[in-house]
Structure formats: C-alpha cells, structure tokens
C-alpha positions as CSV (number, residue, x, y, z in Angstrom):
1,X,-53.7,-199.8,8.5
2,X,-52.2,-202.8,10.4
3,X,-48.7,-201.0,10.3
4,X,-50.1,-197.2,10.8
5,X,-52.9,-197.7,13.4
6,X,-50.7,-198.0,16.8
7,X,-48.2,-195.6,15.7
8,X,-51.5,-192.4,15.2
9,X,-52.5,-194.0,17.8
10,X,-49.5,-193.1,19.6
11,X,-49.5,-189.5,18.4
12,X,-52.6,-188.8,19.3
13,X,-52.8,-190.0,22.6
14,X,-49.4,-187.8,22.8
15,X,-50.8,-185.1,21.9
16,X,-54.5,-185.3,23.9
17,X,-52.2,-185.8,27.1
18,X,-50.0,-182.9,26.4
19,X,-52.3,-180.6,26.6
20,X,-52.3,-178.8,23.7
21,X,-55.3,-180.8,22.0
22,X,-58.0,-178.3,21.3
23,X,-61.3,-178.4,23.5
24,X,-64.7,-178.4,21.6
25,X,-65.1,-174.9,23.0
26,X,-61.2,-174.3,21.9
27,X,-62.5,-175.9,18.2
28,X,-66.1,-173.8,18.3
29,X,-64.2,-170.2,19.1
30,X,-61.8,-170.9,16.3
31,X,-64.8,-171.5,13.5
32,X,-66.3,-168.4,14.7
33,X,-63.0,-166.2,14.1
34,X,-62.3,-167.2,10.7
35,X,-62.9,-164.6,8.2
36,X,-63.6,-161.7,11.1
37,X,-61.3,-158.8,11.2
38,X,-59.4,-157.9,14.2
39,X,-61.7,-155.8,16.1
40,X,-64.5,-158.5,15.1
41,X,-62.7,-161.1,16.8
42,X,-62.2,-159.1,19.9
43,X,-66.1,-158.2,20.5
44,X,-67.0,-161.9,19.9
45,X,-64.2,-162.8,22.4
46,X,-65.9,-160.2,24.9
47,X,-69.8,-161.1,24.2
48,X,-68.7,-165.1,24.7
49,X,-65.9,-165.4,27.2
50,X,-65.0,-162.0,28.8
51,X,-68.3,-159.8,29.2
52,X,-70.6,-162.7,30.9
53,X,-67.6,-163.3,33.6
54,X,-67.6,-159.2,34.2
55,X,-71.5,-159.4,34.4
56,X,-71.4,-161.7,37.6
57,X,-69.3,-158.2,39.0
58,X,-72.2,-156.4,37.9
59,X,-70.2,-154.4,35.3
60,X,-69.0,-154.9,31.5
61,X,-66.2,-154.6,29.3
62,X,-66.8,-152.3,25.3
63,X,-64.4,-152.3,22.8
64,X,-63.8,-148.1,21.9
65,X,-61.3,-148.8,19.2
66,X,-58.8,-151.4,17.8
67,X,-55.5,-150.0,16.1
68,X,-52.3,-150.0,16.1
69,X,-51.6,-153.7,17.9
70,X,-53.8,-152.0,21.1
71,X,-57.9,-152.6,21.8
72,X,-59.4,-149.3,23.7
73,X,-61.7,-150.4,26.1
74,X,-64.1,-148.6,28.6
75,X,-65.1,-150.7,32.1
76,X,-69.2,-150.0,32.9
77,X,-70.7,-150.8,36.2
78,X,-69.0,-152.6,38.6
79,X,-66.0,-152.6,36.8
80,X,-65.8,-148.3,36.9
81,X,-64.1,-147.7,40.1
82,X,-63.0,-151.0,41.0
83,X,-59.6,-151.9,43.2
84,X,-59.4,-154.7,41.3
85,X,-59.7,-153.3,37.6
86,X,-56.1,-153.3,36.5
87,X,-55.9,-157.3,37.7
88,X,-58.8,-158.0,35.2
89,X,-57.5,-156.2,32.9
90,X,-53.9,-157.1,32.5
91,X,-54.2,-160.6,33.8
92,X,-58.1,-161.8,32.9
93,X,-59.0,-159.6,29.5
94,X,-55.4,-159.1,28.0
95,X,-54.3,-162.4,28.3
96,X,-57.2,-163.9,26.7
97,X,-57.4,-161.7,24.3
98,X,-53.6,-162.0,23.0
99,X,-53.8,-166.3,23.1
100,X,-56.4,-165.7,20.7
101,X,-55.8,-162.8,19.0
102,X,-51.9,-162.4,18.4
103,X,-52.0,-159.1,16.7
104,X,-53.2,-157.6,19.4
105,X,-50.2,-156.3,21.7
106,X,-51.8,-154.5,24.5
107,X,-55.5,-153.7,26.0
108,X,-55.9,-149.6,27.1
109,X,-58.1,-148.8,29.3
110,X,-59.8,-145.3,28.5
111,X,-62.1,-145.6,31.9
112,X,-62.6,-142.7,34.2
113,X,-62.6,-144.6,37.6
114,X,-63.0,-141.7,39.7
115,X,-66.6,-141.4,38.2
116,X,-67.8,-144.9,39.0
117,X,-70.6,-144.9,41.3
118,X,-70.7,-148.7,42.8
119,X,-67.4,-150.2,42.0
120,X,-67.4,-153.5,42.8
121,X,-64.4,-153.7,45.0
122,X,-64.0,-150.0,46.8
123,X,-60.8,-148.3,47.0
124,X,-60.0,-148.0,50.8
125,X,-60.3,-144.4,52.1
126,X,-57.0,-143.6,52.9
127,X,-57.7,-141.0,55.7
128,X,-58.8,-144.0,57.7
129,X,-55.3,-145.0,57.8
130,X,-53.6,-141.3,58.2
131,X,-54.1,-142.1,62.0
C-alpha cells in the first residue's frame, strides 16, 4: 500500500479535478435508471430534473410516446404558447435528456401553441410593428 497509495491517490485527484467525477446526484440518477426501459428513464428524468424546473414557468413537460430514437412530448401551461418553448426544448429538455439517455436522438414536440391560453413568455403582436 506504501508503493500504491500516492499513485490512486494521484488518479483520483486527477480525475475529481477534471471534472468528470460523478456528483452524488450524478451517482443517485444513475441507480435509479438501471433496469428501466427507455421511455422509463425519460419520465423519471422529467418528474426529477426537467418537470419541477418547467413548474416554476407555471407549465409542464408529458412524455406522448418514445420510439424510433425520438420522445413525443406535449408542453401544458406556461409552456403552451410560449416564445421561449423551442429554447427549452432543444437546449434545456433535449440536451439532458441525450447526456443521459443516448438512445434517444431527438425530442418532438406534438404541442399546439396557438391554443395556449397564458404562455409564459407572449409572442409579440406583430401588427404592433406593421407601423
């Protein structure tokens, strides 16, 4: 142990300071994946990580269908409407989503947004700008 100690030592402080060490969080989501299917690990990921985020927008985020490398999702509340929907999607739900879930490719949004009654950030009115 002499011999080994400073050189895991070493290694592990390597690794903690690269970045790439897993978080007790990181450590916690992975146990709770194991064994779930693909469309199971993508509900957990939105009931733990996505949805409560979305909630604080006053909307939320349901899994229609998983197939085919895509998840199907339809945006409630705040989120149906919103100027800022696409952002969340593509660059808030997708990317967390395919870090932890590789076989999932893309997210597709199946949302009407012209039906959303209190979108959280309102589209402007464009004839306000016509003049």
């Amino acid at each position: 142990w002499n011999d080994l100690g400073p050189a895991i030592e070493s290694i592990l402080t390597s690794y903690l300071i690269s970045g790439q060490a897993l978080t007790p969080e990181d450590v916690q989501d992975q146990m709770m994946l194991i064994g779930r299917n693909t469309r199971e690990k993508v509900q957990y990921l939105l009931d733990t990580h996505i949805n409560p985020g979305v909630a604080q927008h006053g909307g939320s985020v349901q899994v229609i269908d998983v197939k085919d490398g895509g998840v199907y999702v339809r945006l409630h509340g705040g989120c149906q409407g919103c100027s800022a929907a696409d952002f969340t999607l593509k660059q808030g739900i997708e990317t967390i989503v395919k870090r932890v879930v590789p076989e999932i490719k893309q997210i597709i949004d199946l949302t009407n947004h012209r039906a959303g009654l209190n979108p959280y950030y309102r589209q402007p009115d464009r004839e306000q700008f016509a003049n």
